[in-house]
mmCIF file of the N, C-alpha and C atoms, coordinates in Angstrom:
data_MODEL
# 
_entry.id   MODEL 
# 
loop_
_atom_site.group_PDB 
_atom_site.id 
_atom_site.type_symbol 
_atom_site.label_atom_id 
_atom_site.label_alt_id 
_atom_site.label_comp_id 
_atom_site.label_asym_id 
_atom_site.label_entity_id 
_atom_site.label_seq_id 
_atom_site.pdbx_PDB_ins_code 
_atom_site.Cartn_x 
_atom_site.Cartn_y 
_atom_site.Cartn_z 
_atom_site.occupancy 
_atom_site.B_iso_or_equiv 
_atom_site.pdbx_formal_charge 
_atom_site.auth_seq_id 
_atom_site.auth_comp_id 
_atom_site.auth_asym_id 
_atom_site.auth_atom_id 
_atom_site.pdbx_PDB_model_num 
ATOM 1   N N  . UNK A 1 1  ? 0.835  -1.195 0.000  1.00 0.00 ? 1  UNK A N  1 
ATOM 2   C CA . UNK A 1 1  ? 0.000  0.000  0.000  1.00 0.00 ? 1  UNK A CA 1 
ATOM 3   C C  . UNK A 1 1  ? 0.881  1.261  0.000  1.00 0.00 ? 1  UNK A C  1 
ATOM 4   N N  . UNK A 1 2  ? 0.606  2.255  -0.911 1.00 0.00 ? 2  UNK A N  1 
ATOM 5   C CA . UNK A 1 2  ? 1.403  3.279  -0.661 1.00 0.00 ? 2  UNK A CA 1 
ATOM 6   C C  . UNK A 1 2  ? 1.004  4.724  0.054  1.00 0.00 ? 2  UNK A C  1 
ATOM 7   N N  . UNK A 1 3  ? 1.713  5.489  0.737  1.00 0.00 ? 3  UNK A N  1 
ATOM 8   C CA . UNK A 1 3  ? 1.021  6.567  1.244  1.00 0.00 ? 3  UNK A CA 1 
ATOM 9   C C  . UNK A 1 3  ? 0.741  7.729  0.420  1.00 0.00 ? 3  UNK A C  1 
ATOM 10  N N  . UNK A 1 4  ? -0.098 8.278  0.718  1.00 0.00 ? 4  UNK A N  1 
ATOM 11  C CA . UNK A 1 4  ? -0.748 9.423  0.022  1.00 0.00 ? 4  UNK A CA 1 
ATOM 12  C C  . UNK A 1 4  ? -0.309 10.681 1.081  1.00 0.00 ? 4  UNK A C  1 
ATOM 13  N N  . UNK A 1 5  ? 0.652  11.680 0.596  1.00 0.00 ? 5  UNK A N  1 
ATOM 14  C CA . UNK A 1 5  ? 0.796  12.751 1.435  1.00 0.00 ? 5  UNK A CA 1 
ATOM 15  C C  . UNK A 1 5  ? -0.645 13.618 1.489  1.00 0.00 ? 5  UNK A C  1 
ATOM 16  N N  . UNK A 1 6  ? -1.285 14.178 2.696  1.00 0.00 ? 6  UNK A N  1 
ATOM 17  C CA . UNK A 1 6  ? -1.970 15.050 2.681  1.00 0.00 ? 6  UNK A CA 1 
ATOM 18  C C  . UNK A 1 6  ? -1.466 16.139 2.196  1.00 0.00 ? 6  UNK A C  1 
ATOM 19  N N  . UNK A 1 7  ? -2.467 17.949 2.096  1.00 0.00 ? 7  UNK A N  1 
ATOM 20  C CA . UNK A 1 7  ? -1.864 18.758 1.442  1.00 0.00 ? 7  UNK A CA 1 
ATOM 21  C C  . UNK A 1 7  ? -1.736 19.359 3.107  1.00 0.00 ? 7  UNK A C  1 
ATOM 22  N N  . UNK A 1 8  ? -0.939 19.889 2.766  1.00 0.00 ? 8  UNK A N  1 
ATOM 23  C CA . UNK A 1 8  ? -0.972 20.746 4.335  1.00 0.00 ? 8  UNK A CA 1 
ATOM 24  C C  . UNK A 1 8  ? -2.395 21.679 4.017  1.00 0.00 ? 8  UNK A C  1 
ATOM 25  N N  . UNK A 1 9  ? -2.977 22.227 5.326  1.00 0.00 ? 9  UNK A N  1 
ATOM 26  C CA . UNK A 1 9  ? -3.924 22.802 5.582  1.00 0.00 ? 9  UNK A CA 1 
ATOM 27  C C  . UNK A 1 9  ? -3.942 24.011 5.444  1.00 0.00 ? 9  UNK A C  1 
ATOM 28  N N  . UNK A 1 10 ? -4.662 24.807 4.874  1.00 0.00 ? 10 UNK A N  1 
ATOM 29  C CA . UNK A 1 10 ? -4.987 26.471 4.135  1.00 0.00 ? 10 UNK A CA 1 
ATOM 30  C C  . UNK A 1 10 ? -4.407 27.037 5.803  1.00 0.00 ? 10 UNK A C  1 
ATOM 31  N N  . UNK A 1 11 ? -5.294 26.551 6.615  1.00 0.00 ? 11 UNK A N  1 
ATOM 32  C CA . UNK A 1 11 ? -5.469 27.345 7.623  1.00 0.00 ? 11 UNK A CA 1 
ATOM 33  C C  . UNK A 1 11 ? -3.400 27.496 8.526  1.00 0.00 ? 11 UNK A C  1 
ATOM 34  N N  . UNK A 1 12 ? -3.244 26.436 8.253  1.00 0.00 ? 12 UNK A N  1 
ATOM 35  C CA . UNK A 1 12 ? -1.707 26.346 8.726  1.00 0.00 ? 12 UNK A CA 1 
ATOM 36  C C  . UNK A 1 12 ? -1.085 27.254 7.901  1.00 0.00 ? 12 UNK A C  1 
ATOM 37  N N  . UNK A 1 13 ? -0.996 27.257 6.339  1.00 0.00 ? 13 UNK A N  1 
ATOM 38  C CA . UNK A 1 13 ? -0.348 27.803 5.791  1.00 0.00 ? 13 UNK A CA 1 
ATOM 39  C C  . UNK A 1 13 ? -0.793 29.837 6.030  1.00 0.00 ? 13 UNK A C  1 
ATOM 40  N N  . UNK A 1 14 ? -1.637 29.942 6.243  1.00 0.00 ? 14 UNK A N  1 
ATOM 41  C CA . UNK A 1 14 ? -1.892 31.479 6.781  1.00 0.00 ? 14 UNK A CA 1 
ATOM 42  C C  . UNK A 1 14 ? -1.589 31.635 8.143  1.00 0.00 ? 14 UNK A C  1 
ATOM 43  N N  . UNK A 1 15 ? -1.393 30.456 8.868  1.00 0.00 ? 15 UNK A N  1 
ATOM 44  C CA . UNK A 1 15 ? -0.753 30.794 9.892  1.00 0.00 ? 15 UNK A CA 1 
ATOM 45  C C  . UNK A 1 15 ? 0.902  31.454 10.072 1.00 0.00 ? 15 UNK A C  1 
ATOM 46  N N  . UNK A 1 16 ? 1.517  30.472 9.284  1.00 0.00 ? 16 UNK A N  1 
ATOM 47  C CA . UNK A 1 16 ? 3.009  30.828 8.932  1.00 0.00 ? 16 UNK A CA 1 
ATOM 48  C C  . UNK A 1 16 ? 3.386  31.964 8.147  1.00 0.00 ? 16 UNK A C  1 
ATOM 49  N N  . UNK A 1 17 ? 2.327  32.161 7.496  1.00 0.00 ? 17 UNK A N  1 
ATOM 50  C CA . UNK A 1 17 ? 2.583  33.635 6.452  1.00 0.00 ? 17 UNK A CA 1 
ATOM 51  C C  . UNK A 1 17 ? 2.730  34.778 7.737  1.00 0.00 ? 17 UNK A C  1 
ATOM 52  N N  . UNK A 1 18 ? 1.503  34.478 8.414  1.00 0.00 ? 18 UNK A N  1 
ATOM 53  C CA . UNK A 1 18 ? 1.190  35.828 9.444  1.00 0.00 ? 18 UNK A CA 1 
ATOM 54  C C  . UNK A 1 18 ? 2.284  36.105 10.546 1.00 0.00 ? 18 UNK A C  1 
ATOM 55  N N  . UNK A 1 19 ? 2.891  34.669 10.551 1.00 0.00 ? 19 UNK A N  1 
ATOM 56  C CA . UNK A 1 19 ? 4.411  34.481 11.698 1.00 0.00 ? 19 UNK A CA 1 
ATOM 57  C C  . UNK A 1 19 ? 5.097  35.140 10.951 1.00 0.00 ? 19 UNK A C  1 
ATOM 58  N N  . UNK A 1 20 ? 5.416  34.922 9.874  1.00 0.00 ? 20 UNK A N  1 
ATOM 59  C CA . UNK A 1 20 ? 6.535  35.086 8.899  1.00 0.00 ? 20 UNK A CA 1 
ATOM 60  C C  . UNK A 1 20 ? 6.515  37.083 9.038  1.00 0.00 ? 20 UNK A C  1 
ATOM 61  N N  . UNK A 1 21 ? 5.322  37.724 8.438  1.00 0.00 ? 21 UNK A N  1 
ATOM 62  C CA . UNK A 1 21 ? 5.226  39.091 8.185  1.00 0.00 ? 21 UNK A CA 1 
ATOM 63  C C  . UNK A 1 21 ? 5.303  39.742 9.808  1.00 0.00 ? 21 UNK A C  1 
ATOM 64  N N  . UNK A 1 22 ? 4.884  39.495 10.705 1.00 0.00 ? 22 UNK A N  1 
ATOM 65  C CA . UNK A 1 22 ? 5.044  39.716 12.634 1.00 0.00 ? 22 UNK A CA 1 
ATOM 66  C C  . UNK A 1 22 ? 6.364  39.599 12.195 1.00 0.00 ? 22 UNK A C  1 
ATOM 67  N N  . UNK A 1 23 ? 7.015  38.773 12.556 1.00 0.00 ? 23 UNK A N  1 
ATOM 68  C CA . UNK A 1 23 ? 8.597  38.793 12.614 1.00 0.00 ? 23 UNK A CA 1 
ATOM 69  C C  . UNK A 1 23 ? 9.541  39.924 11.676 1.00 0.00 ? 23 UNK A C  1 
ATOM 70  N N  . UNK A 1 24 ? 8.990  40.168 10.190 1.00 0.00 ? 24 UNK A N  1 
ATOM 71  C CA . UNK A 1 24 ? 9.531  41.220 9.285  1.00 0.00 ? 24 UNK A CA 1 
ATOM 72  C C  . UNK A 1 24 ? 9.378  42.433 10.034 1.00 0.00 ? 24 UNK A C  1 
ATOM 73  N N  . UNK A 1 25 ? 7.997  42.879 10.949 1.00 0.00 ? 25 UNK A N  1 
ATOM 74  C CA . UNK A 1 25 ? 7.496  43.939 11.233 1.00 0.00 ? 25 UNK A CA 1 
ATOM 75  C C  . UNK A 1 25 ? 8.087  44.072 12.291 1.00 0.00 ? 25 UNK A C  1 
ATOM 76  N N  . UNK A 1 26 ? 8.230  43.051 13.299 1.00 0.00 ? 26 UNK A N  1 
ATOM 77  C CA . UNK A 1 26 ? 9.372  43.512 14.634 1.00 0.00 ? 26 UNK A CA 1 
ATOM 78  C C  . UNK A 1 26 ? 10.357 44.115 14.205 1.00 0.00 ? 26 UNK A C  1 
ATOM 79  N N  . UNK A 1 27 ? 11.360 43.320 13.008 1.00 0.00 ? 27 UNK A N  1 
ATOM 80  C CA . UNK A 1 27 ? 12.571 43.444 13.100 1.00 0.00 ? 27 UNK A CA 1 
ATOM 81  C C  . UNK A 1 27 ? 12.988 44.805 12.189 1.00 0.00 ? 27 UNK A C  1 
ATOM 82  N N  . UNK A 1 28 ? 12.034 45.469 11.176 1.00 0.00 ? 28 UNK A N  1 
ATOM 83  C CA . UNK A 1 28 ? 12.019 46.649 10.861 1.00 0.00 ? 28 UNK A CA 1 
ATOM 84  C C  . UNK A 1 28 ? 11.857 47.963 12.042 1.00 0.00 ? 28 UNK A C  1 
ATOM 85  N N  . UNK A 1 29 ? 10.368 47.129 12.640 1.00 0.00 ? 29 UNK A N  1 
ATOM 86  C CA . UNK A 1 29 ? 10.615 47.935 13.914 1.00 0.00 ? 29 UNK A CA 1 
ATOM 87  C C  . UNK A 1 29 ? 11.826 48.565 15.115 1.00 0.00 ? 29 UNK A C  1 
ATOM 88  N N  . UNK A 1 30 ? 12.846 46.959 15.383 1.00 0.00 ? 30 UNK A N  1 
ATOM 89  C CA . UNK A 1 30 ? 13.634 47.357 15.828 1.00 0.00 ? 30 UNK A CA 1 
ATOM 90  C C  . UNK A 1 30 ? 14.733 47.747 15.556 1.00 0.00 ? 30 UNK A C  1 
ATOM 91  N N  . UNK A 1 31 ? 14.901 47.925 14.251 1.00 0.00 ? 31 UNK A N  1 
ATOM 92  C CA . UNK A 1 31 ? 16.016 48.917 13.292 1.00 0.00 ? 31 UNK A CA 1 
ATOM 93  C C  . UNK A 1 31 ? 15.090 50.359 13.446 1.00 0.00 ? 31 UNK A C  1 
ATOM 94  N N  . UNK A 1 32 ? 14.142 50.667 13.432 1.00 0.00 ? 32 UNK A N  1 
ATOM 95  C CA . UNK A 1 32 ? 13.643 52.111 13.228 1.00 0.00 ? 32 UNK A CA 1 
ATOM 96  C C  . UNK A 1 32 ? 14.043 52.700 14.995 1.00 0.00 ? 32 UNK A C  1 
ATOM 97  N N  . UNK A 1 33 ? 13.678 51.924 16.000 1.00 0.00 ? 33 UNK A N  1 
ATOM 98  C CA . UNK A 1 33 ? 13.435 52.209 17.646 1.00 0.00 ? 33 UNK A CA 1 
ATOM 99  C C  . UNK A 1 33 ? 14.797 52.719 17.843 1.00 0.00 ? 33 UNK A C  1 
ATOM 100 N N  . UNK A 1 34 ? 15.944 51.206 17.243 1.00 0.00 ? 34 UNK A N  1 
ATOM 101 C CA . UNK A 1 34 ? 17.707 51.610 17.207 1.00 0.00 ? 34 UNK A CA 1 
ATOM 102 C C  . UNK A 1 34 ? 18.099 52.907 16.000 1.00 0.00 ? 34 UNK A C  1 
ATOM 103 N N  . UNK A 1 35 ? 17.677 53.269 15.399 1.00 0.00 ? 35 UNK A N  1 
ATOM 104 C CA . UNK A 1 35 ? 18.177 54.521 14.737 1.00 0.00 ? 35 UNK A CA 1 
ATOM 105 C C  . UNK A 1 35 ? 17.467 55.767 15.403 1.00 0.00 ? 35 UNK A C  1 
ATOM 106 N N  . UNK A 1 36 ? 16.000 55.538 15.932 1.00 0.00 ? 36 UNK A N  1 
ATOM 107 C CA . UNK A 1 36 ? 15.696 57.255 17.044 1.00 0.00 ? 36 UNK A CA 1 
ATOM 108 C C  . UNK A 1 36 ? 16.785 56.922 18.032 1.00 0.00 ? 36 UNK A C  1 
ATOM 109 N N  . UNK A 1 37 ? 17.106 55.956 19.140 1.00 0.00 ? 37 UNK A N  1 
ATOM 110 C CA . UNK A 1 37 ? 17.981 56.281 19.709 1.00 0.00 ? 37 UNK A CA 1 
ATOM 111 C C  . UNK A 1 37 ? 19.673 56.902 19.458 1.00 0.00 ? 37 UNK A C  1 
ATOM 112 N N  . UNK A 1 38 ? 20.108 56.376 18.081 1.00 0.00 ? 38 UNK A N  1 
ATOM 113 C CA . UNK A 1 38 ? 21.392 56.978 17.588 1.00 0.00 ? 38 UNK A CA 1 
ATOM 114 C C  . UNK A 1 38 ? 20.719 58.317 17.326 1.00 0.00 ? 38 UNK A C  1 
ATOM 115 N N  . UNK A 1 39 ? 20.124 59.027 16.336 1.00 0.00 ? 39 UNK A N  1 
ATOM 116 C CA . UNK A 1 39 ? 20.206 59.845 16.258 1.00 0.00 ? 39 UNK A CA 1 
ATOM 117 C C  . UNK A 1 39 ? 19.576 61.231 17.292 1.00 0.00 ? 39 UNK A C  1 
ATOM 118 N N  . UNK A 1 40 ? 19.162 60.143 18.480 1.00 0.00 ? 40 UNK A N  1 
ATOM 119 C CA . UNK A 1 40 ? 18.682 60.790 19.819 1.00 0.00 ? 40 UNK A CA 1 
ATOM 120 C C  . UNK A 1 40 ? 18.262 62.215 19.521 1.00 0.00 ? 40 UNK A C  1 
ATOM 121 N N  . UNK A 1 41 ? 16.552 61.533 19.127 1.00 0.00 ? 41 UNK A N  1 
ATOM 122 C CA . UNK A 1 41 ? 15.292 62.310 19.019 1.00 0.00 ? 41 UNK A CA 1 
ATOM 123 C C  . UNK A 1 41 ? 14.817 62.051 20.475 1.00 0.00 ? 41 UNK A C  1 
ATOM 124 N N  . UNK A 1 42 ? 14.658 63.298 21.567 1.00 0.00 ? 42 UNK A N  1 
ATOM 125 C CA . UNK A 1 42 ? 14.391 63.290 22.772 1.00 0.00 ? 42 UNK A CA 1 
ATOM 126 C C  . UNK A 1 42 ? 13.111 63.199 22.920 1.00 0.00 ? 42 UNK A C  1 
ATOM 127 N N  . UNK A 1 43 ? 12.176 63.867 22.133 1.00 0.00 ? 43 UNK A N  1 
ATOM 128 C CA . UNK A 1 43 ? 10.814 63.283 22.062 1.00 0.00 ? 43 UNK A CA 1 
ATOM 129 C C  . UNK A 1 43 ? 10.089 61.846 21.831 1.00 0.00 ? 43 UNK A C  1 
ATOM 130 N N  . UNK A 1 44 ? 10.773 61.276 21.041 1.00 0.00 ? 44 UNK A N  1 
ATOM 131 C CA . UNK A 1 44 ? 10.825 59.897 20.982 1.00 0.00 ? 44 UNK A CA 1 
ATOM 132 C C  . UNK A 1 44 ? 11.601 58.151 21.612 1.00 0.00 ? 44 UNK A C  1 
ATOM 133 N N  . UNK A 1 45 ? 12.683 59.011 22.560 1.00 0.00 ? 45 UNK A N  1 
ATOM 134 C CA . UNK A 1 45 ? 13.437 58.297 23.475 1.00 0.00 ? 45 UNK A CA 1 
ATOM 135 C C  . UNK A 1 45 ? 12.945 57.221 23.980 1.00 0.00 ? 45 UNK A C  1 
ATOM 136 N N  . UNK A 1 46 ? 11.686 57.786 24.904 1.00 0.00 ? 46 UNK A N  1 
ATOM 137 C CA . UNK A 1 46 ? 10.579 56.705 25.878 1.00 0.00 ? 46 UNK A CA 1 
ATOM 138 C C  . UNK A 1 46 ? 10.697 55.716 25.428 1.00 0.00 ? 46 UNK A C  1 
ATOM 139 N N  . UNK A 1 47 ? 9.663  56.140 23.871 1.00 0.00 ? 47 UNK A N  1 
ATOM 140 C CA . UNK A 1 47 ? 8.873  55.052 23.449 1.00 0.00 ? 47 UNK A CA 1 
ATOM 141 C C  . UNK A 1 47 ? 9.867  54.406 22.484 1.00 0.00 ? 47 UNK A C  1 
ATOM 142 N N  . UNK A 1 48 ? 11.168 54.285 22.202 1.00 0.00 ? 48 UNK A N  1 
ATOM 143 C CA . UNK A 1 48 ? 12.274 54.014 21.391 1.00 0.00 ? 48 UNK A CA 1 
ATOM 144 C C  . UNK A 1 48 ? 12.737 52.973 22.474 1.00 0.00 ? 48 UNK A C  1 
ATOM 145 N N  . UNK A 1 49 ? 12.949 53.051 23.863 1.00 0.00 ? 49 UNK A N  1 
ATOM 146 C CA . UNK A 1 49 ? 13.349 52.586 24.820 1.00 0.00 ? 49 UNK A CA 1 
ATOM 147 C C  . UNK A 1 49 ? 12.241 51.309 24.680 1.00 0.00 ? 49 UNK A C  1 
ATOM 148 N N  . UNK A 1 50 ? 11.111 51.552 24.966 1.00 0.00 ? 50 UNK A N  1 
ATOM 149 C CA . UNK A 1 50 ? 10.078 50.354 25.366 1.00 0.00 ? 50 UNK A CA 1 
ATOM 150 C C  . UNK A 1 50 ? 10.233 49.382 23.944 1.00 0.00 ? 50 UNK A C  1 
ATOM 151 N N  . UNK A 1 51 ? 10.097 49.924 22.708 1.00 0.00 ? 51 UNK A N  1 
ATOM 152 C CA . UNK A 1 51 ? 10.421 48.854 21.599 1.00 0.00 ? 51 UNK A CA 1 
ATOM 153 C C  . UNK A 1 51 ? 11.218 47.762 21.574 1.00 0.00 ? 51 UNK A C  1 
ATOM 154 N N  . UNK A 1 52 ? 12.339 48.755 22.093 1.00 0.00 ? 52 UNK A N  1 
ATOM 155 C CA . UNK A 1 52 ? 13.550 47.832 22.014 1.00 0.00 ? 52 UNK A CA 1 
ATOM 156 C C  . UNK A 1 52 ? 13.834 46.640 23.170 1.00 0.00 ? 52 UNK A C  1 
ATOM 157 N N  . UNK A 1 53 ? 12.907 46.670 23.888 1.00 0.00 ? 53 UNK A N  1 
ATOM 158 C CA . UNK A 1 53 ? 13.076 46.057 24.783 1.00 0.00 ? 53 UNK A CA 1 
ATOM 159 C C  . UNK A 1 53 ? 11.706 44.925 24.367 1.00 0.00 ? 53 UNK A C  1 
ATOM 160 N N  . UNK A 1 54 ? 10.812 45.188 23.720 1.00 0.00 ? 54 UNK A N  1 
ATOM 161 C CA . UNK A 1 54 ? 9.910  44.675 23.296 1.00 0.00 ? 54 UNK A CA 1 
ATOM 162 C C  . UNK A 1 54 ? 10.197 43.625 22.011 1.00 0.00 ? 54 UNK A C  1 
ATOM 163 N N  . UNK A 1 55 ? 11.275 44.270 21.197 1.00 0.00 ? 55 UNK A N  1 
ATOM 164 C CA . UNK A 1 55 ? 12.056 43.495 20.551 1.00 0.00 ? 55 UNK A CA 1 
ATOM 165 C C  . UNK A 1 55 ? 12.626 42.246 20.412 1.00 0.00 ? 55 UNK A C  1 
ATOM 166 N N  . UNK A 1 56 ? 12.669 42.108 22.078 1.00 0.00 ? 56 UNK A N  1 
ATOM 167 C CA . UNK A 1 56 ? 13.556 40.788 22.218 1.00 0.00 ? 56 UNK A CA 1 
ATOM 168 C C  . UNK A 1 56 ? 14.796 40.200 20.846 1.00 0.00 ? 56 UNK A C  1 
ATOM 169 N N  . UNK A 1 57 ? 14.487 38.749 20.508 1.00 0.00 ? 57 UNK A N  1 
ATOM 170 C CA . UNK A 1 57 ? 15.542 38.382 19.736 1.00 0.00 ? 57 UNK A CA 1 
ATOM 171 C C  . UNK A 1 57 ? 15.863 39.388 18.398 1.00 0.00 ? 57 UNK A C  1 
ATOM 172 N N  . UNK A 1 58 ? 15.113 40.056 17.728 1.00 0.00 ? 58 UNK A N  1 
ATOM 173 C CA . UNK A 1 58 ? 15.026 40.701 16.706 1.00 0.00 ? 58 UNK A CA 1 
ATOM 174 C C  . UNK A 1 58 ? 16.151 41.526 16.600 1.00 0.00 ? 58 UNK A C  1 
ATOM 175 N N  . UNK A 1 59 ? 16.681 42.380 17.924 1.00 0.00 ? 59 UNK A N  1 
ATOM 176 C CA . UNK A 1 59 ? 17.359 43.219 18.107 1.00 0.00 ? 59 UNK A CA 1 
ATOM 177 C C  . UNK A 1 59 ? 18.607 42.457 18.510 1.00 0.00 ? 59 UNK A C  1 
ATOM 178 N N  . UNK A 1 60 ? 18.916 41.848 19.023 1.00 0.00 ? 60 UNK A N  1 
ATOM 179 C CA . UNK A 1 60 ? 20.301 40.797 18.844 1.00 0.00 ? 60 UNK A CA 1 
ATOM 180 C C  . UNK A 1 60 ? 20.441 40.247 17.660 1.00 0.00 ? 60 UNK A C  1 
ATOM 181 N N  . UNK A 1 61 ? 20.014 39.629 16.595 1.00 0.00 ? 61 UNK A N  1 
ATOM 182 C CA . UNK A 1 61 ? 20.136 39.415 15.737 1.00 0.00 ? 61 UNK A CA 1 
ATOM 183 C C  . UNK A 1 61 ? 20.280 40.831 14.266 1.00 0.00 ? 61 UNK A C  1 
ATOM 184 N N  . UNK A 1 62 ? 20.310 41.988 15.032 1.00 0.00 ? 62 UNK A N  1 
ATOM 185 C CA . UNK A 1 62 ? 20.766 43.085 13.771 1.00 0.00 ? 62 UNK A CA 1 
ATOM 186 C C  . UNK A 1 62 ? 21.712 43.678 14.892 1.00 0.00 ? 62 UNK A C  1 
ATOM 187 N N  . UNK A 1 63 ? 21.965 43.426 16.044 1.00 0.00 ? 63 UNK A N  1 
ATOM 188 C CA . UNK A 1 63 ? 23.331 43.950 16.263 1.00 0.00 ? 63 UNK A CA 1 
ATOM 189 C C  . UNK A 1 63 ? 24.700 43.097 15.988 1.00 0.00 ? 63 UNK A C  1 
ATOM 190 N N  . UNK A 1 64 ? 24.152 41.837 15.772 1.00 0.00 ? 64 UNK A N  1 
ATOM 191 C CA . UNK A 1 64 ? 25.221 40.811 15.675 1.00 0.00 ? 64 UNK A CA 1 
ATOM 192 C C  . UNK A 1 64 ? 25.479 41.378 14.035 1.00 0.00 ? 64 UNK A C  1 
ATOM 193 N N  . UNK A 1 65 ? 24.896 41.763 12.904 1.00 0.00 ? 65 UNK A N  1 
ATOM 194 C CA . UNK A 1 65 ? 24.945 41.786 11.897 1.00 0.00 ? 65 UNK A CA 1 
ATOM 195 C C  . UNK A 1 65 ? 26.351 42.943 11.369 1.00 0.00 ? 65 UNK A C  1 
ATOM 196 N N  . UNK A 1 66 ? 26.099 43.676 12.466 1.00 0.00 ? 66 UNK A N  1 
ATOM 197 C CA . UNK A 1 66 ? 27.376 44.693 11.961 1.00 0.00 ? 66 UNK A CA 1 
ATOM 198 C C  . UNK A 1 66 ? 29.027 44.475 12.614 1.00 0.00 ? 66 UNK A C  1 
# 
C-alpha cells in the first residue's frame, strides 16, 4: 500500500505567512526604535526605549549583523 501525502492545511499555511510578516514587522521595527535612539530624538526616546526592549531576539540578531 502506498502513502498518500496530505496537502498541508490552508489554515496552517496562513498561519506561517502571518508568523513570517510579525517577525519582518518587529525586526524593521527594531532597526527604526535603534536609529531614534542613535540619532537621539528626545521626544521619541521613551517610546524608542520600550520597543527595544519589546524586541527581544530581533534586536540581537541586527546587532550581531554589523
Amino acid at each position: 500500500p502506498e502513502k498518500v501525502k496530505a496537502k498541508p492545511s490552508q489554515k496552517k499555511n496562513k498561519k506561517v505567512a502571518r508568523e513570517r510578516d510579525l517577525f519582518k514587522k518587529n525586526y524593521v521595527h527594531a532597526c527604526e526604535s535603534l536609529l531614534f535612539l542613535m540619532a537621539d530624538k528626545r521626544h521619541h526616546r521613551k517610546t524608542a526605549i520600550l520597543s527595544l526592549k519589546k524586541s527581544g531576539p530581533e534586536l540581537s540578531e541586527l546587532l550581531t549583523q554589523f
